[in-house]
C-alpha positions, 0 to 999 in steps of 0.5 A: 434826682440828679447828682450835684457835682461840687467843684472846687472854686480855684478848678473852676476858675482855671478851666480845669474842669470839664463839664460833659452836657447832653443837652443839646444848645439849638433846635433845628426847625425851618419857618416859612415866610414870606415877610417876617411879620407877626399876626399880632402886630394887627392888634396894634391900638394905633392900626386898629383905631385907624381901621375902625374911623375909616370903617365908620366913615365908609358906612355913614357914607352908605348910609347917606346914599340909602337916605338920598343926601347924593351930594354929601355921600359924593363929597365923602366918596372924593375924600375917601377916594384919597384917604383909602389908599394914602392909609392903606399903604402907610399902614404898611410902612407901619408895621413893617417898620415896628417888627 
């Protein structure tokens, strides 16, 4: 067990006391990265319904091609052909700005 040291109050508030500690405040240790981003901001409810709607659109779009509707499997293309990258990038914006 460790030894309790009791001082007195008014030694206390004077600063006439001095407390010998061994332990060491900080760590030293050197991380690596890129850009300070944390795996679990992937996980993020707004990114992840995002994701899983265009996921869904681009496979019924697949679909549509299989079955043989061309016409409205281009016009899903052309939209997608913007959607894509305008989310891909914001995105980023996004979680970059709530780290």
């Amino acid at each position: 067990m460790a030894k309790t040291e009791i001082i007195p109050f008014r030694q206390f508030m004077k600063g006439e006391t001095k407390i010998n500690s061994k332990v060491k405040n900080s760590i030293n240790y050197h991380a690596f990265s890129i850009l300070p981003i944390s795996p679990m901001a992937f996980l993020d409810p707004t990114a992840i319904t995002i994701g899983a709607s265009i996921l869904i659109i681009v496979l019924v779009e697949k679909q549509l091609n299989k079955i043989g509707l061309f016409d409205w499997a281009n016009k899903i293309e052309a939209i997608l052909n913007l959607v894509l990258p305008v989310s891909a990038f914001s995105f980023l914006i996004y979680s970059l700005s709530h780290l």
